[in-house]
N, C-alpha and C positions, 0 to 999 in steps of 0.2 A: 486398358487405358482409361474410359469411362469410368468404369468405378473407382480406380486410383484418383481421379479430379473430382470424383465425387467425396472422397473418405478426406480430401485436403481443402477442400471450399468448405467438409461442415467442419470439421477442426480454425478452420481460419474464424468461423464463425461462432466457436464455442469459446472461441481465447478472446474474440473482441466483444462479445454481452457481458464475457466474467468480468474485463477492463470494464464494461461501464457499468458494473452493479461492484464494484471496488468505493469504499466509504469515501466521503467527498472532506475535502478539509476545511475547515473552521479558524477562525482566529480567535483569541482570548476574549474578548466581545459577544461575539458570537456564539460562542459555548457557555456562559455564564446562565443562560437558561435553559440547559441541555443536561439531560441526567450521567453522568460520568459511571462509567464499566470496570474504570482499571486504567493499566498503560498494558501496552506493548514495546517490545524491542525490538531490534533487530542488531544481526553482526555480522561481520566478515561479507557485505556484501559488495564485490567486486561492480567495478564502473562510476559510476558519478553522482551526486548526492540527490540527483534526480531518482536514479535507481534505487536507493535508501529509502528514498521518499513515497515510490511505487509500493516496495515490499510491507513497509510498514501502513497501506492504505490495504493495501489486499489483505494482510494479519488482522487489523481494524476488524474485516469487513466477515474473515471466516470467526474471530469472538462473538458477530451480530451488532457490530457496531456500525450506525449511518451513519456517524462520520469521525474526523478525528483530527486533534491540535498538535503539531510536533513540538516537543519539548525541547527534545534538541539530538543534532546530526556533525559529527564529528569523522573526522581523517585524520589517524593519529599518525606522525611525521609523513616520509613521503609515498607510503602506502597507494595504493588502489582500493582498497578496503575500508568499509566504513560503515561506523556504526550509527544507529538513534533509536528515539523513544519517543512514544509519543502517549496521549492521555486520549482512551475513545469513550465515545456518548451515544447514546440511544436517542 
């Protein structure tokens, strides 16, 4: 049982450094003096545009991007599903 709460405290702890070392976002101001990498996408990702919003910050951040602009986030009719893109920067 000890080891079981040991192997789930460092998992707890490996999901929540990766959450904060995930690219932080920028707004179009902001980014104008930030060197651009590319975009990113994402698709088909089920929940709320919050959740869109995660995946495409975590994509960002495994390209090596610090941070990233959403271009835009879309739910096409009445889906759960949903796509965006965004533009990241070093």
């Amino acid at each position: 049982m000890k080891k079981l709460t040991a192997v789930l405290a460092g998992a707890l702890l490996a999901s929540a450094s990766f959450t904060a070392l995930a690219a932080a976002p920028v707004d179009r101001e902001q980014a104008q003096g930030m060197q651009s990498l590319g975009s990113v996408s994402v698709s088909s990702v089920r929940g709320s545009m919050d959740d869109a919003t995660e995946q495409l910050s975590q994509k960002a951040e495994e390209m090596g991007a610090s941070h990233y602009r959403v271009i835009g986030v879309d739910n096409p009719g009445d889906s759960s599903l949903w796509t965006g893109t965004a533009e990241i920067y070093r």
